[in-house]
Every structure is written in C-alpha cells, then in structure tokens.
mmCIF file of the N, C-alpha and C atoms, coordinates in Angstrom:
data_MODEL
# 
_entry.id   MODEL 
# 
loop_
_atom_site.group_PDB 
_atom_site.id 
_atom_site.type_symbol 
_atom_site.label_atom_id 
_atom_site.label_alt_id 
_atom_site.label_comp_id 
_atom_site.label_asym_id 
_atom_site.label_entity_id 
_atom_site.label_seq_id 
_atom_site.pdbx_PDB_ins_code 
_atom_site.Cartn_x 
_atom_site.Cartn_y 
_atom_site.Cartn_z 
_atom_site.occupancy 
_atom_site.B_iso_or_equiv 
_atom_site.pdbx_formal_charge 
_atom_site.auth_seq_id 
_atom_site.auth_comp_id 
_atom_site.auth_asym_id 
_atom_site.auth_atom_id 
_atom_site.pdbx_PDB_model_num 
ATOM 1   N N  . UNK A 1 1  ? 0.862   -1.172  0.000   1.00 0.00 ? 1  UNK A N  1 
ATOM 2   C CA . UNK A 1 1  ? 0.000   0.000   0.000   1.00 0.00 ? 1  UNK A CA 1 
ATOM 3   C C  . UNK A 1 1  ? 0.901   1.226   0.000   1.00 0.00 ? 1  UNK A C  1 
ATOM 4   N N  . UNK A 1 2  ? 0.700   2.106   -0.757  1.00 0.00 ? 2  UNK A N  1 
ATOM 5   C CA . UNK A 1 2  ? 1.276   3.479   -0.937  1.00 0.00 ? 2  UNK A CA 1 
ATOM 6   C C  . UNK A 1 2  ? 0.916   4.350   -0.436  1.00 0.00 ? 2  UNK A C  1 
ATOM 7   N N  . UNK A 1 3  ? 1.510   5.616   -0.184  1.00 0.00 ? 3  UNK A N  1 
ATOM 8   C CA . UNK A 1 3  ? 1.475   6.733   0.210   1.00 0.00 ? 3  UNK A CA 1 
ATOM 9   C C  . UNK A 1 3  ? 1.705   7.800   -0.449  1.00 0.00 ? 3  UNK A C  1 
ATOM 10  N N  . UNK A 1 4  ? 1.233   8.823   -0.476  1.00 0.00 ? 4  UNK A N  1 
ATOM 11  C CA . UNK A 1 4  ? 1.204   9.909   -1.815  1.00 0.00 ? 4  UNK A CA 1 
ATOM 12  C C  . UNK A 1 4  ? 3.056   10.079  -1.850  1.00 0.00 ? 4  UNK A C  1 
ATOM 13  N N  . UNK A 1 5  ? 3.668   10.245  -1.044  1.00 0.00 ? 5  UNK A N  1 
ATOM 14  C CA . UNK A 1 5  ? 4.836   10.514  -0.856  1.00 0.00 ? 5  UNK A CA 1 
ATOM 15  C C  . UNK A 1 5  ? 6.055   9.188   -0.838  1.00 0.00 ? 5  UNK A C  1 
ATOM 16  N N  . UNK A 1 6  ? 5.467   7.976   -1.074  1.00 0.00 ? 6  UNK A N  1 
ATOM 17  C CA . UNK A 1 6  ? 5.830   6.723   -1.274  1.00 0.00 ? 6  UNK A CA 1 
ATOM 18  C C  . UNK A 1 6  ? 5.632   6.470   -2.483  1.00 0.00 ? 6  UNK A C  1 
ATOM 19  N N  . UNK A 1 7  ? 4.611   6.999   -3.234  1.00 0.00 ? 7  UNK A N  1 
ATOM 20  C CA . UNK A 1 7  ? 4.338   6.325   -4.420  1.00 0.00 ? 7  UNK A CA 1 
ATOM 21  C C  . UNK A 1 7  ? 5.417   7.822   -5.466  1.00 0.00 ? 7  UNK A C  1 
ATOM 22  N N  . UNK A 1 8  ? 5.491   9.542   -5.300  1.00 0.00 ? 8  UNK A N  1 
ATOM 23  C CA . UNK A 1 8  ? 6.445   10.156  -5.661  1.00 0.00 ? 8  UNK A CA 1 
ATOM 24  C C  . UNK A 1 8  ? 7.710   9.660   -5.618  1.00 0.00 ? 8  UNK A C  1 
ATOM 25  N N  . UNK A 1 9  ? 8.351   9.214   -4.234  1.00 0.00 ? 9  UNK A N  1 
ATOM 26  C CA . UNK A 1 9  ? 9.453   8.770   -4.346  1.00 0.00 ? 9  UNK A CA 1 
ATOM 27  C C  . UNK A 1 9  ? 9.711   7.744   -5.216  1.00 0.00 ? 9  UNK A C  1 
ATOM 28  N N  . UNK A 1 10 ? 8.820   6.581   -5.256  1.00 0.00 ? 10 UNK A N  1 
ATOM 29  C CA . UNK A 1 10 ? 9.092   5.572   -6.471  1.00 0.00 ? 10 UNK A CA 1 
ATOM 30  C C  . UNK A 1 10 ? 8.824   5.848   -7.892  1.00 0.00 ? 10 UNK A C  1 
ATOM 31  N N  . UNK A 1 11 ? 8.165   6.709   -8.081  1.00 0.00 ? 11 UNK A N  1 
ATOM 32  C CA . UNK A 1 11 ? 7.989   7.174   -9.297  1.00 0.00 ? 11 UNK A CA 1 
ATOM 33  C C  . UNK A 1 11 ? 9.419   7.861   -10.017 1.00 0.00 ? 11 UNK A C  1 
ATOM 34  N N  . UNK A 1 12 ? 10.138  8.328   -9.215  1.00 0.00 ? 12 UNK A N  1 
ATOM 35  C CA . UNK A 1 12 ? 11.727  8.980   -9.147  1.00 0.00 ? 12 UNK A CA 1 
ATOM 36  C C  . UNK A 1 12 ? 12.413  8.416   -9.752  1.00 0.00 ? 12 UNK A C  1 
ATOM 37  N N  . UNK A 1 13 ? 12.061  6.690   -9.315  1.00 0.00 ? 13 UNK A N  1 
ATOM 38  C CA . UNK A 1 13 ? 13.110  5.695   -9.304  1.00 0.00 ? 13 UNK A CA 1 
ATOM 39  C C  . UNK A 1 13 ? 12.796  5.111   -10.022 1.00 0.00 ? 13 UNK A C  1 
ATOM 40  N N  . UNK A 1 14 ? 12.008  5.634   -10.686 1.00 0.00 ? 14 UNK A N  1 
ATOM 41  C CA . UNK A 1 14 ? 11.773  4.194   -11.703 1.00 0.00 ? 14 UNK A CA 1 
ATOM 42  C C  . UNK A 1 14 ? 10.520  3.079   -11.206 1.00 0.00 ? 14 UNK A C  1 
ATOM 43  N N  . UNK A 1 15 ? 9.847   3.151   -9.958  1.00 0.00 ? 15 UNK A N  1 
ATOM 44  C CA . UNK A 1 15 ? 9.461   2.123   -9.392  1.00 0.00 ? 15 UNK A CA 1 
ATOM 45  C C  . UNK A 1 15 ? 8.022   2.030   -9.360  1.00 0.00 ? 15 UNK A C  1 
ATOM 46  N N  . UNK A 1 16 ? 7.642   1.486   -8.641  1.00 0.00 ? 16 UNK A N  1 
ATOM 47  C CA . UNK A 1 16 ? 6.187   1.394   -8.771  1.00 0.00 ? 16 UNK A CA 1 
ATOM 48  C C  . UNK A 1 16 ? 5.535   2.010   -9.884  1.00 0.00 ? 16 UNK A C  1 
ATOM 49  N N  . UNK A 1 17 ? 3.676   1.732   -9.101  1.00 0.00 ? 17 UNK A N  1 
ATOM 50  C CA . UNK A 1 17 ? 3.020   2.067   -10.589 1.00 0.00 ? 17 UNK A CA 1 
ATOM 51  C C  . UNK A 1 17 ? 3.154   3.102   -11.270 1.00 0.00 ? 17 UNK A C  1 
ATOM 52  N N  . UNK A 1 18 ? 3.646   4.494   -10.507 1.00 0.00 ? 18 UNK A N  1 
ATOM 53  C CA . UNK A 1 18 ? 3.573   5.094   -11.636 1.00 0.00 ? 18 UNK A CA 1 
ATOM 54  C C  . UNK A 1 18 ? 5.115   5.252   -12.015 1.00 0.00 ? 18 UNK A C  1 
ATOM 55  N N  . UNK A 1 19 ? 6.106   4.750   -11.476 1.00 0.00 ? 19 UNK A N  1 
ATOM 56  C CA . UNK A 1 19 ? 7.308   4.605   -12.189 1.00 0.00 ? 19 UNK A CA 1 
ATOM 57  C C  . UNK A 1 19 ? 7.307   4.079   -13.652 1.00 0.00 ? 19 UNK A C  1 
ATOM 58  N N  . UNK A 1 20 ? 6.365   2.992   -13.147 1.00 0.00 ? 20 UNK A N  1 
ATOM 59  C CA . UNK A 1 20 ? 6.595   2.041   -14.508 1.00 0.00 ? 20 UNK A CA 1 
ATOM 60  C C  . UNK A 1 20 ? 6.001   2.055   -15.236 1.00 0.00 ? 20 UNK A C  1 
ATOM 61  N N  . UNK A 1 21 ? 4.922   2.888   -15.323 1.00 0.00 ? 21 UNK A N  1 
ATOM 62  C CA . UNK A 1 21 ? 3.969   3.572   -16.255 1.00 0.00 ? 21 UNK A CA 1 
ATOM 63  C C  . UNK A 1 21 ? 4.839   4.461   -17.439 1.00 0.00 ? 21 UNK A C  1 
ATOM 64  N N  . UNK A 1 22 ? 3.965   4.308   -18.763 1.00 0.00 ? 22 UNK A N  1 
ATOM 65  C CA . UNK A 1 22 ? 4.789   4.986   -19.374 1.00 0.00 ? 22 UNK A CA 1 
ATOM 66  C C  . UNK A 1 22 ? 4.329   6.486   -19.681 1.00 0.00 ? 22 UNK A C  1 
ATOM 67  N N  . UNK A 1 23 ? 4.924   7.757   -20.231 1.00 0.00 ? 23 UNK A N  1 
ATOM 68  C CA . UNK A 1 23 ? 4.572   8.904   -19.553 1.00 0.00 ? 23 UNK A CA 1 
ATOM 69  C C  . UNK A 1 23 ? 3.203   9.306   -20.243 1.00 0.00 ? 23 UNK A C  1 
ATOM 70  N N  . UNK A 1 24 ? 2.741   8.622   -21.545 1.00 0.00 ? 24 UNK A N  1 
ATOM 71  C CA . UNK A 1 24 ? 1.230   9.375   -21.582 1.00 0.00 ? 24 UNK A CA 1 
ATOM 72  C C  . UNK A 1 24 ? 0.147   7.765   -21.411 1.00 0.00 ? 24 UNK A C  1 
ATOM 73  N N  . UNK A 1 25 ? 0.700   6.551   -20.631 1.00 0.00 ? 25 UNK A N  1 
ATOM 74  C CA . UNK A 1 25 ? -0.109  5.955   -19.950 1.00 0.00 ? 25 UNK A CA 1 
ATOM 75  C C  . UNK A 1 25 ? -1.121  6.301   -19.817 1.00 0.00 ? 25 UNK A C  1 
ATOM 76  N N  . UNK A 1 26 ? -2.647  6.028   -19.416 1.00 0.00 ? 26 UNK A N  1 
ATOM 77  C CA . UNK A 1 26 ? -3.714  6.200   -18.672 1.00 0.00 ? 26 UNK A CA 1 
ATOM 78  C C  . UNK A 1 26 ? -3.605  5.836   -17.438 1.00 0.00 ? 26 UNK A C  1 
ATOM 79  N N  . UNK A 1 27 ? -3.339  6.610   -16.348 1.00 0.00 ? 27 UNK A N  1 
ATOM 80  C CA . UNK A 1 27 ? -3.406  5.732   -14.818 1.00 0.00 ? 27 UNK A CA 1 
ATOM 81  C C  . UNK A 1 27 ? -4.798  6.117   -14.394 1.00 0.00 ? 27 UNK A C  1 
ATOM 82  N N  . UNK A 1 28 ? -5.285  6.231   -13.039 1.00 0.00 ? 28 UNK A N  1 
ATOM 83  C CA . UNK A 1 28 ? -6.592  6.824   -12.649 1.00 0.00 ? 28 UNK A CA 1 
ATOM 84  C C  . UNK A 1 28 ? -6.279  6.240   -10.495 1.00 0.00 ? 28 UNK A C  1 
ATOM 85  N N  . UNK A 1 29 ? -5.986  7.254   -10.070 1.00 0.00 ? 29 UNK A N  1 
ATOM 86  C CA . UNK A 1 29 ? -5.891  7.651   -8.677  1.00 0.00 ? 29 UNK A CA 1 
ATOM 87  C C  . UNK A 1 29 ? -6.889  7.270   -7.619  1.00 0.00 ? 29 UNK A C  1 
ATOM 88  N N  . UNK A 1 30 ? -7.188  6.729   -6.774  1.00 0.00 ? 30 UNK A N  1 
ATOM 89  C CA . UNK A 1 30 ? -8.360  7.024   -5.832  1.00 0.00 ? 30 UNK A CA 1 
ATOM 90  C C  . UNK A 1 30 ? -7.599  7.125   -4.540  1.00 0.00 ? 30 UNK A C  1 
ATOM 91  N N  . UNK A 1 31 ? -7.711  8.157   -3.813  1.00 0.00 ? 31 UNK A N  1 
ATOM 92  C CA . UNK A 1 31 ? -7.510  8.828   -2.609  1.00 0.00 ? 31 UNK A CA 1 
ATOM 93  C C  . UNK A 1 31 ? -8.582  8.138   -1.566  1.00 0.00 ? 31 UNK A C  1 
ATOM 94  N N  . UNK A 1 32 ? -7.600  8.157   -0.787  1.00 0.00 ? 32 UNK A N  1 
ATOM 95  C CA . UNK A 1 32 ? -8.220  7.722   1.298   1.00 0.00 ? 32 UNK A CA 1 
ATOM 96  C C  . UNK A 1 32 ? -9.378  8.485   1.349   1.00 0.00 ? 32 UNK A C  1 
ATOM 97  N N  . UNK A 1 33 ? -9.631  9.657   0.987   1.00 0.00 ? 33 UNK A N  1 
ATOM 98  C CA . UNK A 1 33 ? -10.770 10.404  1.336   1.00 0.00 ? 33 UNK A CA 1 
ATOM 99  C C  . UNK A 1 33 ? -11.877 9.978   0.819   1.00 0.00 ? 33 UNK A C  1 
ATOM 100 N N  . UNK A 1 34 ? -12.081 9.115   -0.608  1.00 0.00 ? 34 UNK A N  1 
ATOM 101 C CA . UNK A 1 34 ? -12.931 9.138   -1.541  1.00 0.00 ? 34 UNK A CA 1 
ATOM 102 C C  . UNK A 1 34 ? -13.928 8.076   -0.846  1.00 0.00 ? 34 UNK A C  1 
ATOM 103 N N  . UNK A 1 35 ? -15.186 8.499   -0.812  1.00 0.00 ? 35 UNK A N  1 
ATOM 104 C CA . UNK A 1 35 ? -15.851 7.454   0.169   1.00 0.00 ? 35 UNK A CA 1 
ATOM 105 C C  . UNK A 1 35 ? -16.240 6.177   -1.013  1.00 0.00 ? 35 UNK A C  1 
ATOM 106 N N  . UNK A 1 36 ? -15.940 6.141   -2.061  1.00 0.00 ? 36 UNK A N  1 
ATOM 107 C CA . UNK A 1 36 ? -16.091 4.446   -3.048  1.00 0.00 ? 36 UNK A CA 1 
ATOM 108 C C  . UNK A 1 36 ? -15.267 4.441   -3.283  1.00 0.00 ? 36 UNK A C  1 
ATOM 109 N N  . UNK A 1 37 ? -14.043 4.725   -2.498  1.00 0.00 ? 37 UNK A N  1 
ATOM 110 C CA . UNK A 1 37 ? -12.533 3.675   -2.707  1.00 0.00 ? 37 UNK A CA 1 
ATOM 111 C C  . UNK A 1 37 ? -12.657 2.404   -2.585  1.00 0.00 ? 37 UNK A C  1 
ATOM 112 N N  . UNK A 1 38 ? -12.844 2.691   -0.867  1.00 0.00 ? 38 UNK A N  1 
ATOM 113 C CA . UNK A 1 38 ? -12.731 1.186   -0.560  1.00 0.00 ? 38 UNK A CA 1 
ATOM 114 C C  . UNK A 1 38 ? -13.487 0.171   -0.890  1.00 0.00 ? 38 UNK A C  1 
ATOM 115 N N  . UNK A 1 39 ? -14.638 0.365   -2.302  1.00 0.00 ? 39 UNK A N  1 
ATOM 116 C CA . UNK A 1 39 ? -15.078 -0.336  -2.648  1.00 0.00 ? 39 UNK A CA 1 
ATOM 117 C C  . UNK A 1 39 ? -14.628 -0.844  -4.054  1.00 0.00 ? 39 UNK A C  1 
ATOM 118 N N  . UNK A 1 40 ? -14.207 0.156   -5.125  1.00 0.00 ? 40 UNK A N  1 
ATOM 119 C CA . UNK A 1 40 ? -13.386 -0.255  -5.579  1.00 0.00 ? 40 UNK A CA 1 
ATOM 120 C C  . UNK A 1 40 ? -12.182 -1.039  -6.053  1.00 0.00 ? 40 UNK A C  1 
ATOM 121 N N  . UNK A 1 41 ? -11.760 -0.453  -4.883  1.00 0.00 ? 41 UNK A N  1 
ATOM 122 C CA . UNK A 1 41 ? -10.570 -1.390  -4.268  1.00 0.00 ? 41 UNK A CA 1 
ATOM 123 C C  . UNK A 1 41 ? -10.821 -3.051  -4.419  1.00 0.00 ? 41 UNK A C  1 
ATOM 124 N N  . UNK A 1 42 ? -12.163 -2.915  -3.451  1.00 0.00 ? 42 UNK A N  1 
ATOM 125 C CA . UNK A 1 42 ? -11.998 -4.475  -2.988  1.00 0.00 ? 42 UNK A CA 1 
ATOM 126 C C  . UNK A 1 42 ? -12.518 -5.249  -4.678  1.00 0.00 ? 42 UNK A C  1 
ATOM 127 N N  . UNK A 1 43 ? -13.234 -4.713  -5.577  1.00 0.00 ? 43 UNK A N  1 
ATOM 128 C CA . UNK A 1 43 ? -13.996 -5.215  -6.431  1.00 0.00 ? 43 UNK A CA 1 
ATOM 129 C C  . UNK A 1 43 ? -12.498 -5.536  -7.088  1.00 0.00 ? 43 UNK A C  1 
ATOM 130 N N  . UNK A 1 44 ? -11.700 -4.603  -7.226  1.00 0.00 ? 44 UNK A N  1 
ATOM 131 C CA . UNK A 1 44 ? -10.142 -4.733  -8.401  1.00 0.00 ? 44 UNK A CA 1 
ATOM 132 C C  . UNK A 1 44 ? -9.468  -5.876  -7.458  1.00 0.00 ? 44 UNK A C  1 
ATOM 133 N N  . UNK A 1 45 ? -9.750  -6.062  -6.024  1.00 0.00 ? 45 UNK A N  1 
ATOM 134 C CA . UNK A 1 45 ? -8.862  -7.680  -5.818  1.00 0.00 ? 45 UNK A CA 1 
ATOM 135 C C  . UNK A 1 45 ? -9.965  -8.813  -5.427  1.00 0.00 ? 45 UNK A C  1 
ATOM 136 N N  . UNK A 1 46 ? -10.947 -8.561  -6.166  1.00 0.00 ? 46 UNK A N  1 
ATOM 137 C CA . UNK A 1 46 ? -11.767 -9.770  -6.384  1.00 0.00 ? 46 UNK A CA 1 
ATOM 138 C C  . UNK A 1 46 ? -11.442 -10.309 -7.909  1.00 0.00 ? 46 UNK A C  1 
ATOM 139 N N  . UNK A 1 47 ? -11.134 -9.796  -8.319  1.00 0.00 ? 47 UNK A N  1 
ATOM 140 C CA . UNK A 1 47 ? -11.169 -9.700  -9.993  1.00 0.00 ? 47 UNK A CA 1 
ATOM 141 C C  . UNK A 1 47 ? -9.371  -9.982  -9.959  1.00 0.00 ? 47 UNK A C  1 
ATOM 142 N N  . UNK A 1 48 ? -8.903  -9.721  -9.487  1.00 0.00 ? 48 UNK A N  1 
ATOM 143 C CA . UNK A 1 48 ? -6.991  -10.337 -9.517  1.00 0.00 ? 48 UNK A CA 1 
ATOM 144 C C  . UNK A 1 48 ? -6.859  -11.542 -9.020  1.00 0.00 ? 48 UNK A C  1 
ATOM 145 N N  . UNK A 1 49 ? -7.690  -11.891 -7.958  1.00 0.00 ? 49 UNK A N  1 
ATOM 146 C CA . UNK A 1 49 ? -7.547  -12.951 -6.923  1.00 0.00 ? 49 UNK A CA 1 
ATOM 147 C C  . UNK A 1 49 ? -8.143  -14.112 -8.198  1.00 0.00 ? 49 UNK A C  1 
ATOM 148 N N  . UNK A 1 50 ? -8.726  -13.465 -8.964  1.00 0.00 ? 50 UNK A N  1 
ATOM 149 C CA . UNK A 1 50 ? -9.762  -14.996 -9.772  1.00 0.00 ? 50 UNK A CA 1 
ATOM 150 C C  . UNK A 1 50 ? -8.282  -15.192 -10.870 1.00 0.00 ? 50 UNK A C  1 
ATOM 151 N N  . UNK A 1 51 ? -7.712  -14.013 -11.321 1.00 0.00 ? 51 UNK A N  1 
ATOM 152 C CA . UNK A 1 51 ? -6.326  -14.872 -12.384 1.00 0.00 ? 51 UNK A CA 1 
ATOM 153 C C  . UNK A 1 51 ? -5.141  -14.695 -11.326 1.00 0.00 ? 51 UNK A C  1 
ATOM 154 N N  . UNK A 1 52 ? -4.919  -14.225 -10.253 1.00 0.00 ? 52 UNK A N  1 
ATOM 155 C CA . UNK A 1 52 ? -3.251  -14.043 -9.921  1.00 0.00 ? 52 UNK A CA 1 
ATOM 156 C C  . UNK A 1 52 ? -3.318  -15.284 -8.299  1.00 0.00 ? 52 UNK A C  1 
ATOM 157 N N  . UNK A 1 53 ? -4.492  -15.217 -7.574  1.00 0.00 ? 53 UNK A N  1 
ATOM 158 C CA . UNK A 1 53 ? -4.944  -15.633 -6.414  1.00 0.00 ? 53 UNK A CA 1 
ATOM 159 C C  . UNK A 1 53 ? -5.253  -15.223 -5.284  1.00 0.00 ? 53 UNK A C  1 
ATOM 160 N N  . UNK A 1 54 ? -6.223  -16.075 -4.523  1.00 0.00 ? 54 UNK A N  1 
ATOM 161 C CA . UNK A 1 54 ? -6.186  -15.091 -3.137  1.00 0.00 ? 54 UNK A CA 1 
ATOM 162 C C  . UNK A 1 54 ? -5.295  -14.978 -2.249  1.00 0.00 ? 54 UNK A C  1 
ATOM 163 N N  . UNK A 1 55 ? -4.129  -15.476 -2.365  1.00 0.00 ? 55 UNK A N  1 
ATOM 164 C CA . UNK A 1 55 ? -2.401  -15.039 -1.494  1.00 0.00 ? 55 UNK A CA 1 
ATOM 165 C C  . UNK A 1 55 ? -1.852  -14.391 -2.184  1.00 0.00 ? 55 UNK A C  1 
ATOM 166 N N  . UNK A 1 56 ? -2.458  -13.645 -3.709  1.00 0.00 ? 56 UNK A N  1 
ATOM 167 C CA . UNK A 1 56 ? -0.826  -13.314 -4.158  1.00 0.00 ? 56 UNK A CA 1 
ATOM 168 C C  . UNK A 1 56 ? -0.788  -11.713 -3.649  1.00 0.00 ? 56 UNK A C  1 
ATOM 169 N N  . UNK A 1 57 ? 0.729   -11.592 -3.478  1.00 0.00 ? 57 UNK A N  1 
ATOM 170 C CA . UNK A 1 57 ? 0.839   -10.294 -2.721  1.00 0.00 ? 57 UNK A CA 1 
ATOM 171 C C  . UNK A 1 57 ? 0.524   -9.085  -2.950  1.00 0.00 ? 57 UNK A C  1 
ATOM 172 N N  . UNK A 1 58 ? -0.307  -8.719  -4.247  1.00 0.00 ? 58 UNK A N  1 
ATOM 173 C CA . UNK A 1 58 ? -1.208  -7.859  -4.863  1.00 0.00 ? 58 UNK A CA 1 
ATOM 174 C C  . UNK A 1 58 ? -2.359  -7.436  -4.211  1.00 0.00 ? 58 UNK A C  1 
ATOM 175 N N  . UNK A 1 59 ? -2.820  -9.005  -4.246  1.00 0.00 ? 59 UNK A N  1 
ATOM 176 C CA . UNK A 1 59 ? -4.289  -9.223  -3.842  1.00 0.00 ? 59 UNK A CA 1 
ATOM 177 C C  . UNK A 1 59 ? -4.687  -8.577  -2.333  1.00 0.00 ? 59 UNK A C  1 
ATOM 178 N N  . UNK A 1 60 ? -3.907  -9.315  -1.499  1.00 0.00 ? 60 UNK A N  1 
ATOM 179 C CA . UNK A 1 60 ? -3.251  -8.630  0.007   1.00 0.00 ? 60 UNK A CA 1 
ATOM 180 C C  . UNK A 1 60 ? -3.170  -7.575  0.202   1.00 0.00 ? 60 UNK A C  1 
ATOM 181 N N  . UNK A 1 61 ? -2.428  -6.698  -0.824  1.00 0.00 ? 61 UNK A N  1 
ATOM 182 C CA . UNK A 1 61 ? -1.685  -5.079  -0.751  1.00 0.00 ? 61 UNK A CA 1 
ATOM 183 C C  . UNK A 1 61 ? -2.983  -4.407  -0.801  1.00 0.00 ? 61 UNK A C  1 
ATOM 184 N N  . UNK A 1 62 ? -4.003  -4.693  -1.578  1.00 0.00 ? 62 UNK A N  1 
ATOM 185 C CA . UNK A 1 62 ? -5.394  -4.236  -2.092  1.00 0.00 ? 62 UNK A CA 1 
ATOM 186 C C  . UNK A 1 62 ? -6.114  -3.933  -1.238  1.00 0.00 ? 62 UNK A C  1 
ATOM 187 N N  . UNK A 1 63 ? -6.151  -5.599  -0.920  1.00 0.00 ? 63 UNK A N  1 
ATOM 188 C CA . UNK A 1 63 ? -7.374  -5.297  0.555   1.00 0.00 ? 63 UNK A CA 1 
ATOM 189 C C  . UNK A 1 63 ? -6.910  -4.999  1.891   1.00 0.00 ? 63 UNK A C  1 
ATOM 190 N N  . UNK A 1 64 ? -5.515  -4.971  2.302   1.00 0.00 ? 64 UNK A N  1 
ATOM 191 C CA . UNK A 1 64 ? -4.854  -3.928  3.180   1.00 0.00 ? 64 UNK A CA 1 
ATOM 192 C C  . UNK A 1 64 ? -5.150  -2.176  2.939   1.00 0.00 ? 64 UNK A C  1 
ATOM 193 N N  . UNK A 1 65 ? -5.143  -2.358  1.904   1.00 0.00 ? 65 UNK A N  1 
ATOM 194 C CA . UNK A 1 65 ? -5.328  -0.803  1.795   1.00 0.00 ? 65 UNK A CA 1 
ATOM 195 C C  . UNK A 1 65 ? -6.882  -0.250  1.424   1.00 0.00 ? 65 UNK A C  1 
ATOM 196 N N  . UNK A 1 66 ? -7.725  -1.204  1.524   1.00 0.00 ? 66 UNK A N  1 
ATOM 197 C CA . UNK A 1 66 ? -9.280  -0.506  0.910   1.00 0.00 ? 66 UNK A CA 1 
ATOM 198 C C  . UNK A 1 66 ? -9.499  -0.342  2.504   1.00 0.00 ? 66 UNK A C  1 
ATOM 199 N N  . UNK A 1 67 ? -8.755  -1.529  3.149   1.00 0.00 ? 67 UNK A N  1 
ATOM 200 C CA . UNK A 1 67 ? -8.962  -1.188  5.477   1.00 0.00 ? 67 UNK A CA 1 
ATOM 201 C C  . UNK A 1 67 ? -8.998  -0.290  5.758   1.00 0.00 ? 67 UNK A C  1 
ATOM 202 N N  . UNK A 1 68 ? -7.387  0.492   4.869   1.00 0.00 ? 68 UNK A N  1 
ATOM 203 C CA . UNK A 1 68 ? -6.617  1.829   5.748   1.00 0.00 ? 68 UNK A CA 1 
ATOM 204 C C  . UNK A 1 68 ? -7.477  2.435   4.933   1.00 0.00 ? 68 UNK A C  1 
ATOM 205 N N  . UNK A 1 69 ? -8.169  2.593   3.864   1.00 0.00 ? 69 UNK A N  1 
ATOM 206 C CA . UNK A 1 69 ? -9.227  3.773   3.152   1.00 0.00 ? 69 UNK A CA 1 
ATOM 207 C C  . UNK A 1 69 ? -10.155 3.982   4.469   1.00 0.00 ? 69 UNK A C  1 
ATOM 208 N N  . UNK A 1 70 ? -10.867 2.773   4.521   1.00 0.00 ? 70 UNK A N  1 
ATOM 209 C CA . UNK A 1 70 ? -12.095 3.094   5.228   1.00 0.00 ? 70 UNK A CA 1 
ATOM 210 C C  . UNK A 1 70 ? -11.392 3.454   6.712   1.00 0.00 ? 70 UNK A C  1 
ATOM 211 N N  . UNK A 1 71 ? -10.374 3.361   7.030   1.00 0.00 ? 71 UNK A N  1 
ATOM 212 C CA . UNK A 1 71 ? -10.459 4.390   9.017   1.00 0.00 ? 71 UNK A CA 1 
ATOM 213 C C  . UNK A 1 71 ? -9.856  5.604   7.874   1.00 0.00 ? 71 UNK A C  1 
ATOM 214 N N  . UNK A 1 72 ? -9.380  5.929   7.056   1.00 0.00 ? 72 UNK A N  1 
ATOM 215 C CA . UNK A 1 72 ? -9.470  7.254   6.660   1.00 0.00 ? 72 UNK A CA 1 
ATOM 216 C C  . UNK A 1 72 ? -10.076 8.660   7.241   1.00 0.00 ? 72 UNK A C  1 
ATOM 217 N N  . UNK A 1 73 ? -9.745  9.379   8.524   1.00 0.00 ? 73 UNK A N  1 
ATOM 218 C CA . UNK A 1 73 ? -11.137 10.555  8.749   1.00 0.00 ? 73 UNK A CA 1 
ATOM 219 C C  . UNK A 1 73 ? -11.132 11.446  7.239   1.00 0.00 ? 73 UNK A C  1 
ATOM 220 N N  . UNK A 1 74 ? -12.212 12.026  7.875   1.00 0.00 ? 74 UNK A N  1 
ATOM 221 C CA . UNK A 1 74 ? -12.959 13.030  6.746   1.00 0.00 ? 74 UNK A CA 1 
ATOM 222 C C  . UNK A 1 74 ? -12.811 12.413  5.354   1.00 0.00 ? 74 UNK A C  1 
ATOM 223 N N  . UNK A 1 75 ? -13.543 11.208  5.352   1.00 0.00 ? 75 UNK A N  1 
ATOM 224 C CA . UNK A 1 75 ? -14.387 10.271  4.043   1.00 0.00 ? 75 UNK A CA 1 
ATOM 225 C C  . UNK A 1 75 ? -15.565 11.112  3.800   1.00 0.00 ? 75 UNK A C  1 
ATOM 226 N N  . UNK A 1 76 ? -15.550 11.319  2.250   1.00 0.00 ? 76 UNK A N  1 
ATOM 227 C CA . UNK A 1 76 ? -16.550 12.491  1.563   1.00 0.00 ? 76 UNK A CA 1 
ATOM 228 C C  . UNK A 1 76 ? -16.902 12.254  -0.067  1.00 0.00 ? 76 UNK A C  1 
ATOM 229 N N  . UNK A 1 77 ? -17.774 12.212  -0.806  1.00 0.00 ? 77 UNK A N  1 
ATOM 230 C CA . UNK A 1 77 ? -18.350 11.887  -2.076  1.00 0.00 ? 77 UNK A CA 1 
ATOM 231 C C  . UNK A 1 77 ? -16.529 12.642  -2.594  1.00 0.00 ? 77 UNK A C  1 
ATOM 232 N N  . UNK A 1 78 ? -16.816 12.148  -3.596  1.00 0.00 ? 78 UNK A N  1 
ATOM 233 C CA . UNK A 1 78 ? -15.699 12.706  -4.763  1.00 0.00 ? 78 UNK A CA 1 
ATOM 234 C C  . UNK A 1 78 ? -16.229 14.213  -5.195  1.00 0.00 ? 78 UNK A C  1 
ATOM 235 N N  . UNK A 1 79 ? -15.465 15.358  -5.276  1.00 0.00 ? 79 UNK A N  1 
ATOM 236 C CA . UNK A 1 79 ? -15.553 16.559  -5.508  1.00 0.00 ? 79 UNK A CA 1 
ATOM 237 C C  . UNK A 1 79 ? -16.217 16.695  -7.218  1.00 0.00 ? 79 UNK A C  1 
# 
C-alpha cells in the first residue's frame, strides 16, 4: 500500500506504478478520502484474486489498503 509521498518517491526511481507507467499511460488515482474507494478497491482484488490468487501479494496489498481507506477521517463523495 502506498502513500502519496511513497508512491512520488518511487515514481523517481523508476518504481512502482507510476514509475513504470509509461509517460502518456492512462493511470486513474483514488484517494483515502474518496468514500467508493474502498469499494473499488476491494472489487479490483476480487477480480486479480480470480487470475493471480487469493495469497498473491497484490491481492493482500489491495485489501490492506481498501482497510486503511475506510479508518481514513474526513471520508466524503468525490468533488
């Protein structure tokens, strides 16, 4: 699970997703605040878990982080 300032630093390096993205890629963001993250979330590692599995360390990272969405304070519709 990333951090706005975890996922910049790897981006630096070459690393993670948006490191390894290429520069006019399509990515698409969802923020801790967004109150249908954490649903999102969980739907994108239901849908990995059926081709990659339910241990693989993706799948995990996903639904670790749709958790830390939802204790998120000040959860609010998308602007």
């Amino acid at each position: 699970m990333g951090t706005k300032q975890s996922e910049l630093n790897n981006a630096l390096d070459g690393k993670g997703c948006l490191g390894k993205a290429a520069p006019d890629e399509p990515v698409f963001i969802l923020r801790g605040q967004d109150f249908h993250a954490p649903f999102a979330v969980r739907r994108w590692a239901e849908a990995a878990a059926v081709t990659l599995g339910d241990g693989h360390p993706k799948v995990t990272e996903a639904l670790e982080c749709a958790q830390a969405m939802e204790r998120w304070p000040n959860r609010k519709l998308p602007d």
